[in-house]
C-alpha positions in Angstrom: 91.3 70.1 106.7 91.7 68.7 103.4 95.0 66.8 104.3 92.8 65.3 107.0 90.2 64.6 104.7 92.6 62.7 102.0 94.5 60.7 104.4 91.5 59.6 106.6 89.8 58.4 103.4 86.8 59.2 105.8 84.6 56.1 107.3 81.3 57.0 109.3 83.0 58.1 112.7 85.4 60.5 111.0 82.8 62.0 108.8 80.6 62.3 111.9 83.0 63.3 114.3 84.3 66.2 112.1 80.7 67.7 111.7 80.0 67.2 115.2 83.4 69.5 115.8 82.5 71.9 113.1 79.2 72.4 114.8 80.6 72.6 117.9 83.2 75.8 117.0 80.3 77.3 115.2 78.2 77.5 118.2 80.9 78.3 120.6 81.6 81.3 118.7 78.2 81.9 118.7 78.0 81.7 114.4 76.1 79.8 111.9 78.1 79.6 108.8 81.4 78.6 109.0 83.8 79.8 106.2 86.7 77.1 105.5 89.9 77.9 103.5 92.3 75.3 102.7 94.9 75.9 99.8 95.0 71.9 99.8 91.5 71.7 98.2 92.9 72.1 94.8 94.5 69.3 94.7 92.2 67.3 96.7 91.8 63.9 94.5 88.2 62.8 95.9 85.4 65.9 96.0 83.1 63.2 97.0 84.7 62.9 100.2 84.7 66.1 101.1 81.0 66.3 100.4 79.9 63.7 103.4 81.0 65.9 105.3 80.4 69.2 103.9 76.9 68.3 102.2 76.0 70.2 99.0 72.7 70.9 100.6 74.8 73.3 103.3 77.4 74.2 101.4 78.9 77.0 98.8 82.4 76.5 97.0 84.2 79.7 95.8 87.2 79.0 93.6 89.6 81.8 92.5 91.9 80.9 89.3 94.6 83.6 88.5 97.4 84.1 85.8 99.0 80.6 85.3 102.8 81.6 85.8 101.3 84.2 89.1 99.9 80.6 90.5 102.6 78.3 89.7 104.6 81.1 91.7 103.1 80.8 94.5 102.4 77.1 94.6 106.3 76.8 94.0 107.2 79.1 96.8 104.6 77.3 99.5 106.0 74.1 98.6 109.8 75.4 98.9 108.7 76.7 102.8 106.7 74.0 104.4 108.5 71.1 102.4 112.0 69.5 102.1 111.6 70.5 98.3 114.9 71.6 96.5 113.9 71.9 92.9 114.1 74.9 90.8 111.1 77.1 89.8 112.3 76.0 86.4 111.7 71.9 87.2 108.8 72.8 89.4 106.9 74.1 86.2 107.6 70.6 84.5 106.6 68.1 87.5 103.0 70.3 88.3 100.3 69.8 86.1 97.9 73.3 86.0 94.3 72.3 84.4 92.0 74.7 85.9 89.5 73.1 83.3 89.9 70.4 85.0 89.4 71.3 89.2 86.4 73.7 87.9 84.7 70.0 86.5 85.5 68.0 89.1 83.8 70.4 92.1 80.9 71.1 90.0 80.3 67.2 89.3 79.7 66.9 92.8 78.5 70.4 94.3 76.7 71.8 91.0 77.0 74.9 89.4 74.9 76.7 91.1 76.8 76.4 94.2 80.1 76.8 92.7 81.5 80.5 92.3 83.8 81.0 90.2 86.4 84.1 90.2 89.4 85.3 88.4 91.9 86.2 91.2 92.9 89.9 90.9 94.6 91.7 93.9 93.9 95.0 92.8 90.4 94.1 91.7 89.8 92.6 94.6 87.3 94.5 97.6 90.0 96.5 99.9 92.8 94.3 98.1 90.8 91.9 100.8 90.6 87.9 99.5 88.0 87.3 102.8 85.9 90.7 101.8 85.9 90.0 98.4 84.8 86.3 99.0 82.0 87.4 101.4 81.3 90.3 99.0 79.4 87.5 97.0 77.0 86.7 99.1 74.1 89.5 100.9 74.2 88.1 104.3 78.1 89.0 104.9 78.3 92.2 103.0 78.8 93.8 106.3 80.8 91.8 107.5 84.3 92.9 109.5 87.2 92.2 110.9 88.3 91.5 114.3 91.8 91.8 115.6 92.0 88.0 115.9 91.3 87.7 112.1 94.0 90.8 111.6 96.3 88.8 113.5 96.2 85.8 111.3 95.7 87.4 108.1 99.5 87.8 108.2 100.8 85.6 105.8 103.9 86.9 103.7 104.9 85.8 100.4 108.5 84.3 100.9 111.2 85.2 98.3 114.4 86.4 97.4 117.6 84.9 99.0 115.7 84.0 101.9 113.6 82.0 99.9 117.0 80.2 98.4 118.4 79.7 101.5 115.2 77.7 102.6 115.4 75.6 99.4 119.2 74.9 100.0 118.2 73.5 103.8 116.0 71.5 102.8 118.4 69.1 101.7 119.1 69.2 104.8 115.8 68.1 106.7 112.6 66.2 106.5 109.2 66.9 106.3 108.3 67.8 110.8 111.1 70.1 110.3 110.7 71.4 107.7 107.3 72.6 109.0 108.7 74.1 111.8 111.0 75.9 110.1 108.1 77.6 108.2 107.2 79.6 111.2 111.1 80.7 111.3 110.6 82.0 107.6 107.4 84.8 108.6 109.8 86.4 111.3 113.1 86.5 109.0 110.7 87.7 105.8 110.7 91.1 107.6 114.2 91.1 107.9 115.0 92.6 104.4 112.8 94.2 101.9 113.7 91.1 99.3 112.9 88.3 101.6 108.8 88.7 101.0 107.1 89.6 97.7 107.0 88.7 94.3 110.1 86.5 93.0 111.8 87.5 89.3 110.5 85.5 86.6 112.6 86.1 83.1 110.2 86.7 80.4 111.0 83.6 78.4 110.0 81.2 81.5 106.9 83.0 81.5 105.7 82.8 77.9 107.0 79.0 78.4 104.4 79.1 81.1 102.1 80.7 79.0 102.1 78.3 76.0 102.1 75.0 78.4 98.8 76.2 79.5 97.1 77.2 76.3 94.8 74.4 76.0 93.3 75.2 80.0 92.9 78.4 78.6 90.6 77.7 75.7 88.3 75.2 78.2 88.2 77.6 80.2 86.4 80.2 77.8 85.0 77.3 75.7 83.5 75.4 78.9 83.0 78.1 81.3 82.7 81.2 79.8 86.2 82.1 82.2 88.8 84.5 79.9 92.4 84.3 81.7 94.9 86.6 79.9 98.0 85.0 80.3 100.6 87.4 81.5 103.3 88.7 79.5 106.6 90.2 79.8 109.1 89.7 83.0 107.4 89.1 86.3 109.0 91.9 88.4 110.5 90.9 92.0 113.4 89.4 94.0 115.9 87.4 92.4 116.2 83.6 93.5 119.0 83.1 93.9 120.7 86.4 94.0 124.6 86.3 94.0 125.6 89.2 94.1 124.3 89.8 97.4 124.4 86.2 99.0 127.3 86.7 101.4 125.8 89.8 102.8 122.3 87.7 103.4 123.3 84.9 104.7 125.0 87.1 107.4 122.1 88.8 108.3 119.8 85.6 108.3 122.5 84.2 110.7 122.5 87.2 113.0 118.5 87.8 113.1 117.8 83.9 113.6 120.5 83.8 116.1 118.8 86.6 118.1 115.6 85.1 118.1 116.7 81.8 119.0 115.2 80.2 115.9 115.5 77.0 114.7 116.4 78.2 111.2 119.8 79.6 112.6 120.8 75.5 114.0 120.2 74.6 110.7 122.4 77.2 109.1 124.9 76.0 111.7 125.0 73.1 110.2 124.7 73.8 106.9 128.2 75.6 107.3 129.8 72.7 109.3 128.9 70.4 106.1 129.7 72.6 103.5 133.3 73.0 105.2 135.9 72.6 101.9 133.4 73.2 99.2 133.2 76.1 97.5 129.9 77.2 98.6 131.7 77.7 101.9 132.5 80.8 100.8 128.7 82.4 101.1 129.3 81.8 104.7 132.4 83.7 105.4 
């Protein structure tokens, strides 16, 4: 929605036609709040925009910030999946920008602060480890609220990572944005494949106190301006090397053989992939 919402830069039939539509699934499903989630939002250039349609009157913003180095992880990894993106984790932290400071001011300018609610994302802290709960948890009228199998089904979203995650990144050179899309949906069946294709990804220690000290000045707005302490992690993030060598050959074969027996695009691009890299050395990975 907020793609839509950026790239419309919304006239009067857009803005109306979107409520209208909104209203429309609400009273199909026989609800009267709505709750939106759009990962987009946070870097979503004009809150304005998304006001006329959302007005301020109706509406409640909740905003999670978490660990700087935990959220340029995932960022990093989202973009790897659904985009042609081939960068390292390493150059990703110098082209992206993190100023928490500055997406708190920018929603509160619009919605005010009294219908802005503001959290420090902790899984573990979080009600049943639930993000949905604990958002709902905030507010009295869905404190009882459950799930159905329908929100079960789509809460499955696993963390890509590991030499799956590698793989993707070296494909993308490979593809363009539609596809790379589609291929996205390959990655959530193949994630189950091996215990180090989802999860957390390795971060060496230095990368994240580099992290750490890039984002020291967010930090102090953040307590200065909004009363908001983020302890910046410390020490090696624990997980799934990306790239791991030592065990490339042996993953590559068993992304081949699962995508092959689920007839997934992923394996036509690995097909391809190996008929380019013929005579280089990186051929080897693929014998």
């Amino acid at each position: 929605m907020s793609k839509a919402i950026q790239l419309a830069q919304p006239d009067e039939d857009f803005i109306q036609s979107t409520r209208d539509a909104l209203l429309e699934e609400a009273r199909n499903a026989g609800a009267h709040t709505i709750l939106i989630s759009s990962e987009h939002f946070h870097v979503h250039d004009n809150v304005a925009d998304v006001a006329r349609i959302l007005p301020p009157e109706d509406t409640r913003i909740v905003i999670y910030i978490r660990d700087h180095s935990a959220y340029l992880e995932s960022w990093y990894k989202q973009q790897i999946v659904a985009l042609p993106m081939t960068c390292s984790f390493q150059d990703f932290i110098d082209m992206r920008d993190v100023r928490f400071s500055a997406l708190l001011r920018k929603w509160i300018e619009i919605y005010g602060r009294e219908r802005v609610h503001i959290s420090v994302y902790n899984r573990s802290e979080l009600v049943d480890g639930d993000i949905v709960k604990d958002i709902f948890s905030q507010f009295p009228e869905f404190r009882d609220f459950k799930k159905n199998d329908e929100y079960q089904e789509r809460e499955k979203n696993p963390s890509i990572s590991g030499n799956l995650l590698f793989v993707k990144r070296v494909l993308n050179m490979l593809t363009d944005i539609p596809r790379a899309s589609t291929i996205a949906n390959d990655l959530v069946r193949l994630s189950t494949v091996d215990d180090t294709f989802s999860g957390a990804m390795h971060i060496d220690e230095a990368t994240v106190e580099r992290i750490a000290f890039l984002n020291r000045m967010d930090r102090e707005c953040l307590k200065k301006d909004f009363g908001i302490l983020l302890v910046p992690r410390r020490g090696e993030r624990a997980g799934a090397f990306s790239p791991d060598f030592s065990r490339m050959r042996d993953d590559i074969k068993l992304l081949e053989k699962a995508s092959k027996a689920q007839n997934l695009s992923f394996h036509k691009l690995m097909r391809k992939a190996r008929s380019m890299l013929k005579g280089t050395p990186l051929i080897g990975w693929f014998e």
